[in-house]
KELOMAR-291315 format. One record per residue (C-alpha): residue number from 1; residue in three letters; x, y, z. Coordinates in steps of 0.2 Angstrom, whole numbers. Example, Ala and Ser with C-alpha at 12.3 -4.5 7.8 and 13.67 -1.06 7.14 Angstrom:
! residues 2
    i   aa      X      Y      Z
    1  ALA     62    -22     39
    2  SER     68     -5     36
! end
This chain:
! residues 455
    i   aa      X      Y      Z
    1  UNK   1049    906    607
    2  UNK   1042    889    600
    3  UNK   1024    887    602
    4  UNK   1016    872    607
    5  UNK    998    867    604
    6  UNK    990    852    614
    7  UNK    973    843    606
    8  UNK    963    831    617
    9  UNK    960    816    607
   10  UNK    948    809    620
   11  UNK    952    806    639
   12  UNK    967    796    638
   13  UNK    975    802    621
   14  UNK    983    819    618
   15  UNK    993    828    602
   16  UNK   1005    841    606
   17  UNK   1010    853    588
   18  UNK   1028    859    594
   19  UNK   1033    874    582
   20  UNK   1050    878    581
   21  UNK   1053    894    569
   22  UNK   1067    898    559
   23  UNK   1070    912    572
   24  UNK   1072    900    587
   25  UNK   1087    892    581
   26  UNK   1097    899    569
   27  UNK   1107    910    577
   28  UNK   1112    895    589
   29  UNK   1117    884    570
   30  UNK   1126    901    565
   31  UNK   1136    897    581
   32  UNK   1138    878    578
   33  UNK   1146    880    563
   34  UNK   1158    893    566
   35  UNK   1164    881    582
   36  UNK   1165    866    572
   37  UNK   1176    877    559
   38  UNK   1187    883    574
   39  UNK   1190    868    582
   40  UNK   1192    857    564
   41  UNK   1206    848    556
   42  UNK   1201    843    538
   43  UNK   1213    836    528
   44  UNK   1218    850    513
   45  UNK   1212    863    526
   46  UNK   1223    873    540
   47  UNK   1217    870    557
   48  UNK   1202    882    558
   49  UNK   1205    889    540
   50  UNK   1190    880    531
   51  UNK   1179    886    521
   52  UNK   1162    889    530
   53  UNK   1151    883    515
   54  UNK   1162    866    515
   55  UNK   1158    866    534
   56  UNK   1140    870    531
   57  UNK   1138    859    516
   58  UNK   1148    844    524
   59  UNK   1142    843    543
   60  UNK   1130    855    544
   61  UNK   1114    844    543
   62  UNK   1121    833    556
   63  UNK   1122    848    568
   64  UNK   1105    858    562
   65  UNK   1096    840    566
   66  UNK   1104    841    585
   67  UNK   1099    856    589
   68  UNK   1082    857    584
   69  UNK   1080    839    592
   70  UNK   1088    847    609
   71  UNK   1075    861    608
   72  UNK   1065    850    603
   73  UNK   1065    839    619
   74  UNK   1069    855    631
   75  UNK   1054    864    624
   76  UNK   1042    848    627
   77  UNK   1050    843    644
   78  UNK   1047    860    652
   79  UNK   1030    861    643
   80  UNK   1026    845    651
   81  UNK   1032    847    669
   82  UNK   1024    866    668
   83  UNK   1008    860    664
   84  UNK   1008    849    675
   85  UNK   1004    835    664
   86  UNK   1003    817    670
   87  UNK   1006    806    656
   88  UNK   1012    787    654
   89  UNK   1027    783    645
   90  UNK   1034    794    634
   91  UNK   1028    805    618
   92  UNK   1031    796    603
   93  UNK   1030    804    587
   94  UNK   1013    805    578
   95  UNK   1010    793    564
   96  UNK   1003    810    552
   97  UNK   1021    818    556
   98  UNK   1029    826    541
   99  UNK   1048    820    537
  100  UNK   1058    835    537
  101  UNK   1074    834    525
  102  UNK   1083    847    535
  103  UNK   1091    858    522
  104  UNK   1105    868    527
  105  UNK   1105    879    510
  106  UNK   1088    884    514
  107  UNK   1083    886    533
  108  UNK   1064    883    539
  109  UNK   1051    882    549
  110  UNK   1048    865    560
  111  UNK   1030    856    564
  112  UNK   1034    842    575
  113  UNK   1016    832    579
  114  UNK   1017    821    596
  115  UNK   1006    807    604
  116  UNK   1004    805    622
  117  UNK    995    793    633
  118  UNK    984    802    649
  119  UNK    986    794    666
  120  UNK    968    790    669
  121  UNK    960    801    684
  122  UNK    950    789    693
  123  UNK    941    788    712
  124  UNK    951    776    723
  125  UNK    941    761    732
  126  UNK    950    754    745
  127  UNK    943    737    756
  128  UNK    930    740    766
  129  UNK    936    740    786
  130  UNK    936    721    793
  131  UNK    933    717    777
  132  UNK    935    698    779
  133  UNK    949    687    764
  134  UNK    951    672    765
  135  UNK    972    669    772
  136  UNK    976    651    767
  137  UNK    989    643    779
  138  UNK    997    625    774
  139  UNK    994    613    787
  140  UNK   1012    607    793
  141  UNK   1012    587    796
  142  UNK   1021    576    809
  143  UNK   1028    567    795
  144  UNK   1035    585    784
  145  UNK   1044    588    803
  146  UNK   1049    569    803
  147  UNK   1056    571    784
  148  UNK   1066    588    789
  149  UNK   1075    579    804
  150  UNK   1081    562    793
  151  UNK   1087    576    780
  152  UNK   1096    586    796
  153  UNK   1102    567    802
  154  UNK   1107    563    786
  155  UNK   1118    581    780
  156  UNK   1127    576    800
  157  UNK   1128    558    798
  158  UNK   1145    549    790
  159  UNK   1148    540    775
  160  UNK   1151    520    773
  161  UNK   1153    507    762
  162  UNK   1138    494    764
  163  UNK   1136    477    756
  164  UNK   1117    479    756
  165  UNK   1104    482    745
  166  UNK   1105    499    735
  167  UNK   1095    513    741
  168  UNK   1090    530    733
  169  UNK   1098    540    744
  170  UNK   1115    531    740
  171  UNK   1131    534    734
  172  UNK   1136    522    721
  173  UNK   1154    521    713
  174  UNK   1154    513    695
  175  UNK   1166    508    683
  176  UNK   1161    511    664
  177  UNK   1167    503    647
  178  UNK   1163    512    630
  179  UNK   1153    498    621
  180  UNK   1153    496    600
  181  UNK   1137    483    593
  182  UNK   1136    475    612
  183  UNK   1154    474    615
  184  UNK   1168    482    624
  185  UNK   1175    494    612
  186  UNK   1194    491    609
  187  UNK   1202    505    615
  188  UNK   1188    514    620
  189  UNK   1184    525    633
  190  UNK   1184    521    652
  191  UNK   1182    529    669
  192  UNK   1175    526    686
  193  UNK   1164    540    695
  194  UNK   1154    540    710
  195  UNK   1133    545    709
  196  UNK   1118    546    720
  197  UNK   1105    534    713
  198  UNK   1093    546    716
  199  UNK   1100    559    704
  200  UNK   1098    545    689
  201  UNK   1084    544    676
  202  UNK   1071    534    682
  203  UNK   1075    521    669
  204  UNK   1091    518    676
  205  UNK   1085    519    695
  206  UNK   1072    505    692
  207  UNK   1086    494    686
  208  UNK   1098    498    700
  209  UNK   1084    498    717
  210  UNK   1087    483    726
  211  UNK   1104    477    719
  212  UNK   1118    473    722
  213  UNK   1138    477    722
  214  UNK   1144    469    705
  215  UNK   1127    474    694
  216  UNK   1129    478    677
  217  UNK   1118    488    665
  218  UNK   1119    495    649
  219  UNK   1116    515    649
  220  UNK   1118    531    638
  221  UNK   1131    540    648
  222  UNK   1122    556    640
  223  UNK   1105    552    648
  224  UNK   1113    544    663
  225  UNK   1108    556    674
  226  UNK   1094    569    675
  227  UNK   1093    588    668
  228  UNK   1111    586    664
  229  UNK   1122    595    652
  230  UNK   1134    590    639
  231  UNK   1149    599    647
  232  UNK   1146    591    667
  233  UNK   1143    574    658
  234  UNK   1160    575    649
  235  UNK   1170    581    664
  236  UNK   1163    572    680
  237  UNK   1155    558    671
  238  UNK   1168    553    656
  239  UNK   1183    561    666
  240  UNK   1189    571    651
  241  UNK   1195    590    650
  242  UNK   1188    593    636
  243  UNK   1174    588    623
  244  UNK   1173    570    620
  245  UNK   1180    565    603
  246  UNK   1166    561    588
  247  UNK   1170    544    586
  248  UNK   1166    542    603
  249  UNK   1149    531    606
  250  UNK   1136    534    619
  251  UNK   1133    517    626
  252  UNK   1141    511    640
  253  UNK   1143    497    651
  254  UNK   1143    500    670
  255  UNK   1149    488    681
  256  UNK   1143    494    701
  257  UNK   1161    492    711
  258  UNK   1157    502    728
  259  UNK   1140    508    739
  260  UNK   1143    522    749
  261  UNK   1129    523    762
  262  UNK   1127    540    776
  263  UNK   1121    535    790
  264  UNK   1108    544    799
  265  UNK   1118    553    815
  266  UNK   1114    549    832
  267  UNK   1099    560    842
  268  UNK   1110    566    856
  269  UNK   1115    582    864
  270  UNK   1128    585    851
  271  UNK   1117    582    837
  272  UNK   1102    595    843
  273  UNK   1113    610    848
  274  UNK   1125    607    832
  275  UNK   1106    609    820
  276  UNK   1098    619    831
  277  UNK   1112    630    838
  278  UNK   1104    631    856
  279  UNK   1104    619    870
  280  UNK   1085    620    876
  281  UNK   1081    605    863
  282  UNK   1085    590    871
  283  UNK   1074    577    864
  284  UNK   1067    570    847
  285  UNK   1050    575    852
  286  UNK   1055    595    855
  287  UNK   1065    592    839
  288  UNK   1052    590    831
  289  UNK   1038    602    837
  290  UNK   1053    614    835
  291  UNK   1054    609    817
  292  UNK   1034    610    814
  293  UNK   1035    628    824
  294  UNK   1051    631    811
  295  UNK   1042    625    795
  296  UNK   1026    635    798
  297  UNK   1036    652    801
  298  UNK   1046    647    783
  299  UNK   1026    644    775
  300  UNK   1018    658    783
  301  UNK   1028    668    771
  302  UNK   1020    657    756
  303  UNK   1004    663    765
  304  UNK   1008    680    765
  305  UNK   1013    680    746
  306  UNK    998    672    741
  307  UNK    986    685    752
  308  UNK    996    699    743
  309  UNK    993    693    725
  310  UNK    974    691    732
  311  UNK    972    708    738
  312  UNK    982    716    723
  313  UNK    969    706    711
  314  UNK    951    713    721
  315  UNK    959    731    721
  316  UNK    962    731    705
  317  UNK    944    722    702
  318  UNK    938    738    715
  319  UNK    949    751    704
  320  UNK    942    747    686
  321  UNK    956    759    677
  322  UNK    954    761    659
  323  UNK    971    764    651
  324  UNK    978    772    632
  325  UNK    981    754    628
  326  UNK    985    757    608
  327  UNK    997    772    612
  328  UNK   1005    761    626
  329  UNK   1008    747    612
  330  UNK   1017    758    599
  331  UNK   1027    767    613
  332  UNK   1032    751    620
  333  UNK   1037    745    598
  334  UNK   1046    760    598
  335  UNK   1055    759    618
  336  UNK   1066    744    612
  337  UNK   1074    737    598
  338  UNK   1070    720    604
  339  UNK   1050    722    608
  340  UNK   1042    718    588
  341  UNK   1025    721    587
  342  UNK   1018    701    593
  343  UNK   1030    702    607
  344  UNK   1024    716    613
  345  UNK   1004    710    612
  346  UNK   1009    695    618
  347  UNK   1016    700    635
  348  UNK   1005    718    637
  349  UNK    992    711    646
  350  UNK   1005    707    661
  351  UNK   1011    724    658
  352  UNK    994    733    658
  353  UNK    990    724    677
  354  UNK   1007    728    683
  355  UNK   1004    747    677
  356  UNK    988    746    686
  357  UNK    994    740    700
  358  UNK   1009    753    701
  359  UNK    995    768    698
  360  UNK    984    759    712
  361  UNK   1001    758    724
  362  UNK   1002    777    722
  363  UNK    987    778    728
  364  UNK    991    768    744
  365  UNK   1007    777    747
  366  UNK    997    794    750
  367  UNK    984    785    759
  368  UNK    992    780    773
  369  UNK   1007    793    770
  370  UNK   1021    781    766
  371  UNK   1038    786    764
  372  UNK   1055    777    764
  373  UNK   1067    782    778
  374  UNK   1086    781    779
  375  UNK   1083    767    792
  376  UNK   1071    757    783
  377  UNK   1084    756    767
  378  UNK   1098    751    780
  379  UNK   1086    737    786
  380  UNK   1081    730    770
  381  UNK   1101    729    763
  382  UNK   1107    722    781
  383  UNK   1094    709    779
  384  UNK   1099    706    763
  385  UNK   1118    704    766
  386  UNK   1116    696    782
  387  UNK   1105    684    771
  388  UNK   1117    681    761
  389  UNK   1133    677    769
  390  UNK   1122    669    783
  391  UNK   1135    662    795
  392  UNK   1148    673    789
  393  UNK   1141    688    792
  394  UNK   1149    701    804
  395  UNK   1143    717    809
  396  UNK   1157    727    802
  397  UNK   1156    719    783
  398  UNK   1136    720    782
  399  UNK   1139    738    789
  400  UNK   1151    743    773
  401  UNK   1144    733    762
  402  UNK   1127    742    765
  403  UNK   1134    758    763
  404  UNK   1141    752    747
  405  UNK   1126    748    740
  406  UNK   1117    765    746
  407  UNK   1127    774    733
  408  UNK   1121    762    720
  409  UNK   1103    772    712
  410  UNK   1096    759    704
  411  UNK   1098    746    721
  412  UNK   1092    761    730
  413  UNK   1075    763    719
  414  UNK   1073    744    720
  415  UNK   1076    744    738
  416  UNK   1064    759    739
  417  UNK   1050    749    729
  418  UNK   1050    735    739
  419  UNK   1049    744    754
  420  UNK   1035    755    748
  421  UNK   1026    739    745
  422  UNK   1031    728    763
  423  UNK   1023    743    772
  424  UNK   1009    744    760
  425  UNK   1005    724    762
  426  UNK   1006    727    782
  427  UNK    992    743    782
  428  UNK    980    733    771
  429  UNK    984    717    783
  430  UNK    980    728    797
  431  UNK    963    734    789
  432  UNK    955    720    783
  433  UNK    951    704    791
  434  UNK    957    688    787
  435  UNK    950    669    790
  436  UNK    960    656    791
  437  UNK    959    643    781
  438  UNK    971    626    784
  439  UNK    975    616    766
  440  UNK    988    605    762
  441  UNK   1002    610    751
  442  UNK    992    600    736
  443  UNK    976    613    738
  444  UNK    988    628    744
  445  UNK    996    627    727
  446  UNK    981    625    718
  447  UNK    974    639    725
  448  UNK    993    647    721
  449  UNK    990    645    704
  450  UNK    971    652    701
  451  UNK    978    669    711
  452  UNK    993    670    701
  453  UNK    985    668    684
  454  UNK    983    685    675
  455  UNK    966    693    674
! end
């Protein structure tokens, strides 16, 4: 039997010494082999027929090295789960380890030499009872309500062409003219699309505000309009299938040849039970309470995001948990070809909290006896389908669709997390106390972004 030898470095550091003698695995390579000759077809050879020093010679390393690396990793994954172990990550090998040629002619002894990171022990502080935090609610104007209900008017009103001045919100048809030095490019490019002013670059917004049907400007159809690509620019803007061709220029003249304005639609009875889908609102004042009530209920959950980060940042300030933070650096090197040695400090701060915080979440769970029912996983997918498809939804598709998905492990364990975490939030909301404090969305945010920094 292999031996295995741990050595406590410190409190958060161990080296496991796993021998594995000659003894251990050479009457399983002995085996290997003769398989591998069985089952072989090698060119100059009968099936089965070759010799067993050209099969030891030619594949032999290949199988000696996976099966002392399967007894390898069986030998330290029932050493770890016997012991009872808990460690982070997973054992890398030691930087004094010796490189083994793994000799087939002459058979050995192996040393393998291990580093593991300790989860730290540590005593867990919760909040006090009634503990007072701050909860910051955004104060909802008249005028956010007021905004919400033009926006509903607007998405229900109709379009029509106007002859008056141009407005942000819009729709404007123009005619461009590929331009060459100032002038109309012979044979150049034309096409005629329609826009919202507001989705243009400022530059061209300011020259449009307040005109007229007729106007013409100069512009860059490639800067036209904002946070556009290359690819939408070239299809919606220049009208072409494909890319535009090289000797195409940039600059274009647009002429304005249509406004398209929505109107706002009519506060009537129609109008509040098509938005609303009820018939109890009746006027533009119950519109808008219903809309304050409405935008308060969608900020609440803002709120409740905020007061998480919060408490998630004092426990971890009440749980001062030391971690093996040099180990946990190499392991996560060595985890991924992608993580180099600067990404991996760059970015291990973040990972270090959210360690903490899942260590601190354990913690929680068996505290107040958490666990994730059948029911709650069918809640949280429903939700999410129903979510989803909103006015689609039907009972019989979110039914299949979550039992679909609770075959799925990973969406399962995801599921599972979040859940652990929703009713983890609701206990410590429950045991603390919270004082209100009204801001506006201009100090909410502010206070946002402090919470959300790392520590």
């Amino acid at each position: 039997m292999p031996d295995i030898i741990r050595n406590d470095v410190d409190n958060l550091n161990a080296e496991l010494t796993i021998k594995i003698n000659k003894s251990d695995y050479e009457s399983k390579f002995t085996e290997e082999l003769k398989n591998y000759r069985k089952k072989s077809q090698i060119k100059g050879f009968r099936k089965g027929k070759a010799p067993m020093s050209f099969i030891r010679r030619t594949y032999g390393q290949s199988i000696l090295i996976d099966i002392v690396n399967k007894k390898l990793q069986d030998e330290m994954s029932q050493y770890l789960d016997t012991e009872k172990i808990k460690y982070l990550g997973q054992p890398i090998p030691s930087e004094s380890q010796t490189q083994f040629t793994f000799d087939t002619k002459q058979l050995e002894d192996f040393e393998f030499k291990f580093d593991i990171g300790l989860a730290p022990e540590f005593e867990f502080q919760n909040f006090e009872e009634e503990q007072e935090i701050p909860y910051y609610l955004i104060k909802v104007s008249d005028e956010m309500a007021r905004e919400d209900l033009d926006k509903a008017r607007r998405r229900m009103g109709k379009q029509e062409m106007v002859e008056e001045d141009i407005e942000k919100e819009d729709i404007i048809r123009m005619m461009i003219k590929e331009t060459e030095d100032g002038v109309i490019k012979a044979g150049g490019l034309e096409n005629e699309f329609s826009v919202v002013v507001k989705d243009l670059d400022e530059q061209y917004i300011d020259q449009i505000l307040g005109k007229g049907k007729g106007l013409r400007l100069d512009i860059d159809i490639y800067a036209f309009e904002k946070d556009r690509d290359k690819k939408h620019v070239e299809k919606y803007l220049l009208g072409l299938d494909g890319e535009a061709p090289e000797s195409m220029n940039h600059t274009f003249i647009g002429t304005i040849t249509e406004i398209n304005r929505i109107g706002l639609a009519e506060m009537n009875e129609e109008f509040f039970k098509s938005y609303f889908g009820n018939d109890e609102i009746k006027t533009e004042v119950e519109a808008l309470e219903q809309l304050k009530s409405d935008i308060g209920k969608f900020y609440e959950k803002e709120s409740d995001t905020l007061l998480f980060m919060q408490l998630r940042k004092k426990l971890t300030e009440l749980n001062q948990i030391e971690l093996p933070n040099e180990f946990l650096k190499r392991w996560l090197v060595t985890s991924s070809e992608e993580n180099t040695v600067d990404k991996v400090e760059e970015g291990y701060n973040q990972f270090a909290q959210g360690l903490k915080w899942t260590m601190i979440q354990g913690e929680l769970a068996n505290e107040y006896d958490i666990e994730v029912k059948e029911e709650d996983l069918d809640k949280y997918f429903g939700a999410q389908v129903a979510q989803y498809l909103g006015m689609y939804a039907n009972e019989e598709y979110i039914s299949s669709t979550v039992a679909r998905l609770k075959q799925d492990r990973e969406q399962v364990n995801k599921a599972a997390e979040a859940i652990v975490g929703q009713k983890i939030f609701e206990k410590l909301k429950d045991l603390i106390k919270l004082e209100e404090k009204k801001v506006d969305m201009d100090e909410f945010r502010s206070i946002a972004e402090k919470e959300y920094a790392p520590n």
